[in-house]
N, C-alpha and C positions, 0 to 999 in steps of 0.2 A: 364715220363713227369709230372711235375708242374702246377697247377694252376695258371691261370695268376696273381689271385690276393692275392695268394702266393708268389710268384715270385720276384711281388713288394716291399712287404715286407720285405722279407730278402734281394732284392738292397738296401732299402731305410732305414733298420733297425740299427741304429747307427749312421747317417748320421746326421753331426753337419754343421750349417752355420760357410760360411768361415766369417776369421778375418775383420775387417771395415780400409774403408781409408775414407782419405779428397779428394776431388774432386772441381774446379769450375763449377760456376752453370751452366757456357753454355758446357759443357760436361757431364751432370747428367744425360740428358734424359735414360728413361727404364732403370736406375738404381735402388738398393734398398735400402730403407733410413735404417741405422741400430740405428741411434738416431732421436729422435722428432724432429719436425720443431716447433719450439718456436719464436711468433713475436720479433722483435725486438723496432717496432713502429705501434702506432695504424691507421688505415686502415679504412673509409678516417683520415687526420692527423687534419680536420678541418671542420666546418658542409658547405658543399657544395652543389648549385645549380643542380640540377637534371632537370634541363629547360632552353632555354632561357628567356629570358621577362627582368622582374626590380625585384629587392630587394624591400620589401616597408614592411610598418607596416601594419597586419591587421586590426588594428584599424581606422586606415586612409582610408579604402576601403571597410567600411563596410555598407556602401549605397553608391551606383551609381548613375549615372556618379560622380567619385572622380577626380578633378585636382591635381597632385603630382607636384613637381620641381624638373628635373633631374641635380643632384648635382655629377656624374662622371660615373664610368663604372668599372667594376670588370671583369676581364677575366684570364681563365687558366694559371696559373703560375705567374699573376700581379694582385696582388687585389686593391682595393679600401680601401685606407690606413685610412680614417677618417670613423666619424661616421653616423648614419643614424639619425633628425631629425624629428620635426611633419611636416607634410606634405611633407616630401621628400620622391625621388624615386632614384634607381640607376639600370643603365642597366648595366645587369649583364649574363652571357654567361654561359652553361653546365661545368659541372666541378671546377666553379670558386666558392673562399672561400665567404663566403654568408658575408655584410658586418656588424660591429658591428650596434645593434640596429634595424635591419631588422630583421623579425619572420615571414617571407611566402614570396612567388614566384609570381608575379602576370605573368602569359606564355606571349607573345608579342600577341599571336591571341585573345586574351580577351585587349588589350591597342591599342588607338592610339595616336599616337606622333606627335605632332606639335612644332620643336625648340626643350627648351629645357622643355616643358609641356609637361606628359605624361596623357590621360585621361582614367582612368580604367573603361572597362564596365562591368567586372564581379565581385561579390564581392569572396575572397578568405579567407580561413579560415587560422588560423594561424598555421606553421608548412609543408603547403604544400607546396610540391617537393623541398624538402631540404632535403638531406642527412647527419644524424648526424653526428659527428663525431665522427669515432669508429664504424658505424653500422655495418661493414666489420667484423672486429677482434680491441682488444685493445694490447699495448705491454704488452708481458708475456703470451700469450695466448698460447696456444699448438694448433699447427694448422692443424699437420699430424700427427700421430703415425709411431715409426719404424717397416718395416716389409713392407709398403707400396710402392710399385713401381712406380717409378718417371713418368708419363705421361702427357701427355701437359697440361692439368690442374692445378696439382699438380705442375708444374716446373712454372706456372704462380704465380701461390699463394707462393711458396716459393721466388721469387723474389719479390713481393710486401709483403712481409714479410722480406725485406731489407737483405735476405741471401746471399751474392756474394760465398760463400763455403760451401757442406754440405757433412756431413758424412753418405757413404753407405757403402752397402756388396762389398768386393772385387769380379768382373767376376770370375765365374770359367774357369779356361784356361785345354780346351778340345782339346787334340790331339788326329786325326786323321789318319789312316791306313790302306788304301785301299791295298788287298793282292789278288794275282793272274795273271800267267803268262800270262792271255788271255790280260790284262788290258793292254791299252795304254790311256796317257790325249787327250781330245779333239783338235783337229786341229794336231795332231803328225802323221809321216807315220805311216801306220802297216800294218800288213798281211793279206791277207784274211780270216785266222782264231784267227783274233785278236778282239776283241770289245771297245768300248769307255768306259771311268770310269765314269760313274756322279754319282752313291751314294756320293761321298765323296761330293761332291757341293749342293747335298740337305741334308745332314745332319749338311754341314758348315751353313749350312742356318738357320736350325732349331736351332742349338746352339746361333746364332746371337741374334736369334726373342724373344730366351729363355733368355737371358741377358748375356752371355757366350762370349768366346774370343775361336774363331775356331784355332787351329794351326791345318796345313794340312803339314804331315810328304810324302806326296806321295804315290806311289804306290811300293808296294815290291812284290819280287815272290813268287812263290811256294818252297821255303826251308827254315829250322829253321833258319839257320842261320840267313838271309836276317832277318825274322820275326822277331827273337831275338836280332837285333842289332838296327831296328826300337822302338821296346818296352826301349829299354834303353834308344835310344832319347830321346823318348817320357817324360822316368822319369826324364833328364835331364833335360826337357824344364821345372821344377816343375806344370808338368799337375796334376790337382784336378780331371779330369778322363780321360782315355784312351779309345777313341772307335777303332776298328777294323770292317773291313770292308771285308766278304769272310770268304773259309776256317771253318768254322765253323759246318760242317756238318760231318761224318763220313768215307767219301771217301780217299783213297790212297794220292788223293792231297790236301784233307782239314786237313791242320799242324796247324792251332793256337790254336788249345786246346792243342797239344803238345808242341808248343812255351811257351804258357803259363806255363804247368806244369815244364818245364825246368828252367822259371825264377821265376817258385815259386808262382806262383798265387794262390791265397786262395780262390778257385770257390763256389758261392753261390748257383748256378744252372745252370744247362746245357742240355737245353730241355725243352718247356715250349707247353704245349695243347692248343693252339693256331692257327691261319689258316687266313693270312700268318703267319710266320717268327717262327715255330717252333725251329729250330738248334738255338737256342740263349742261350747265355754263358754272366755271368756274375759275380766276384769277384771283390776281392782286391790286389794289387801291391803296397805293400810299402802304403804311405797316398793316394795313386790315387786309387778309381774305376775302375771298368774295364767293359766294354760292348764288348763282342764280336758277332758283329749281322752277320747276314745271309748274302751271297752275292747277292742274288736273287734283283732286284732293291725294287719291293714292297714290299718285306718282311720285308727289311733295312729301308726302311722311313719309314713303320707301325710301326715297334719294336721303330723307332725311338723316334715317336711321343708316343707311349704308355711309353716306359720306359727313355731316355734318359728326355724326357720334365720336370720327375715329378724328375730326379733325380737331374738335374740343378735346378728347384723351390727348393728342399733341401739344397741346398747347398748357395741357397740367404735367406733361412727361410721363404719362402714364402709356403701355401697350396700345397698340393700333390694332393689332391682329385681333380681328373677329372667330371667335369660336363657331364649326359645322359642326356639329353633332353627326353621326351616324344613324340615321332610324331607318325603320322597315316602310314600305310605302303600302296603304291601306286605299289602293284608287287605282287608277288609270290614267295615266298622262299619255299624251302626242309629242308624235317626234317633234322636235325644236329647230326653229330657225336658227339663223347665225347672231340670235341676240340674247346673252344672259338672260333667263329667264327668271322672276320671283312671284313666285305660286302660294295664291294664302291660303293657308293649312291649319288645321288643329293637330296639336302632338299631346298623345299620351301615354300611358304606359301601361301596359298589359297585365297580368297577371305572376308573368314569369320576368316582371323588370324590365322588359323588351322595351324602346319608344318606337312606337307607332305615330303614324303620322297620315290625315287623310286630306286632299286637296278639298276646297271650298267647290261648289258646282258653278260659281259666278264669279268671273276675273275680271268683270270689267273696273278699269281703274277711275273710275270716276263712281263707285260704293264704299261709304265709307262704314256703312252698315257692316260690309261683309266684314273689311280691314279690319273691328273693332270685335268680333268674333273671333279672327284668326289671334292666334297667339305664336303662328310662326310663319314663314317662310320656304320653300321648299325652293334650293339655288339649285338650277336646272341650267348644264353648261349648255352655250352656242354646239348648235346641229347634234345633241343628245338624242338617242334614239326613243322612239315609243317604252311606255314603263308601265306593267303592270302590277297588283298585288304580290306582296312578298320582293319584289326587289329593292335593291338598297338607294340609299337617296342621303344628300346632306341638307340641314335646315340650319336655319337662323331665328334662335330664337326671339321673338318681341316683347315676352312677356310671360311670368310663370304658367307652369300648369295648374290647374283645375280652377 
């Protein structure tokens, strides 16, 4: 057995970002930019009102009570075409382009209006609650780097950066393999010595959340053949990786290490000191990666998340490097064997900001009950000593809190 974080490394060791396409911008989200976001136009395009009230000169309102003349009105997307005047005022509305010859904001709760007399009773200094133009970005600006993944923010600012199409990383398109005779899909008859397959639905998942395109090739049995004719789907669909689901342990009916060796697989490793999802298998087929995870249900979403997640961030050129948090341990753990440990836990946070974090009472890896409760991981190094409340500990988060 392999260190885990060895392991990674030689998955991840050669791992080049796929090719870039074009894209429009209302199908971008949680995509990866592979070129910069470059404005196109400056942002605002005009110095605009940041208030309602009047347009006026601050020189006009610089002792109170001032009488102004309202001479028209400025609003969002219609300005007020002529000029501003001595003693004039123009009401004018948030957003709206501030009009020539006005130089400050007088707000409407400092004026009152009578006709078409506005009278100021505060005086306003010149400049205020006007937005210049440009204070945003100007055009030419760089406004994201590539490598940056498209999230609501980012897909905001690239459309007021006048981008209707932007060039990202191509999905990795991940097919999927779920193997063993026991296995039937949800809602299908089966035997009473039959069980339900959901690895494949939480790992379509994970790939999704990763920026990934899931192809789910089904379920095949317990024979090479079966396995071996799924794997060549797979290379036909041109998957950028291949996961496998089952089979991957040592026993009479665990065949995908022999499927693999059949079609040639170039295994990086196979066995990882880890706890869950030790029987993990992982090379190369042709340009695809190959993950062959455990069937055990938590073994396969833990490998999943440990090694599948950082190997999709490769393949969009985004970070590998998994975030440990620091938290305080709210429980009792046992000294650890010599096998990376991943303890499901809930983390929260305390009163004074602290994250706490308490192990689940039940580890066995075949509950997915428990796994769907926990929202983290508690990474417990090989031959770590007994831990009690109050000491410190690193996690992995899976999922927010509360």
């Amino acid at each position: 057995m392999i260190p885990v974080a060895e392991a990674l490394e030689r998955l991840l060791g050669g791992v080049e970002p796929l090719e870039s396409e074009a894209v429009e911008l209302h199908s971008a989200g949680n995509r990866v930019l592979s070129a910069p976001i470059l404005a196109s136009r400056t942002h605002p395009p005009f110095d605009a009102s940041a208030m309602d009230g009047y347009a006026v000169r601050a020189v006009d309102i610089d002792r109170v009570p001032a009488r102004l003349t309202v001479i028209g009105e400025s609003a969002a997307g219609r300005r007020f075409a002529g000029s501003l005047g001595d003693g004039e005022a123009v009401r004018i509305f948030t957003g709206a382009p501030v009009p020539q010859g006005a130089d400050t904001i007088l707000i409407q709760e400092n004026a009152k209006r009578e006709g078409d007399v506005v009278t100021a009773v505060e005086t306003v200094a010149a400049g205020r609650h006007i937005r210049k133009a440009g204070l945003d970005f100007h055009s030419g600006d760089v406004l994201l780097e590539a490598g940056r993944r498209i999230d609501p923010q980012a897909l905001a600012l690239i459309a007021a950066a006048d981008a209707d199409r932007v060039r990202v990383v191509r999905r990795p398109r991940v097919a999927i393999i779920a193997t063993g005779d026991e296995l039937v899909q949800p809602g299908a008859s089966r035997t009473d010595d039959q069980i339900i397959a959901s690895n494949s639905f939480g790992v379509a998942q994970i790939v999704r959340d990763s920026g990934g395109e899931a192809i789910d090739l089904g379920i095949v049995g317990d024979d090479l053949e079966s396995i071996g004719f799924a794997l060549d789907r797979a290379v036909a669909q041109t998957s950028d990786v291949i996961v496998t689901l089952g089979g991957a342990s040592v026993g009479d009916h665990d065949l995908t290490a022999k499927a693999f060796a059949a079609k040639g697989v170039d295994l990086a490793f196979w066995k990882i000191a880890m706890r869950p999802g030790k029987p993990l298998m992982a090379g190369r087929l042709g340009r695809a990666s190959v993950l062959g995870l455990p069937g055990n249900p938590v073994s396969a979403m833990v490998c999943a998340d440990l090694f599948l997640r950082p190997l999709l961030a490769a393949l969009q050129g985004l970070p590998t490097d998994q975030h440990l948090p620091k938290a305080v341990l709210d429980g009792v753990l046992a000294e650890n064997d010599r096998r990376q440990d991943y303890v499901r836990a809930i983390a929260r946070l305390d009163e004074e900001g602290d994250l706490i974090v308490s192990p689940l009472a039940m580890q066995d890896s075949s509950m997915l009950r428990i796994l769907a409760r926990a929202n983290c991981l508690i990474v417990r190094a090989p031959y770590a000593p007994a831990q009690r409340s109050g000491d410190p500990c690193r996690i992995l988060m899976l999922r927010p809190m509360g």
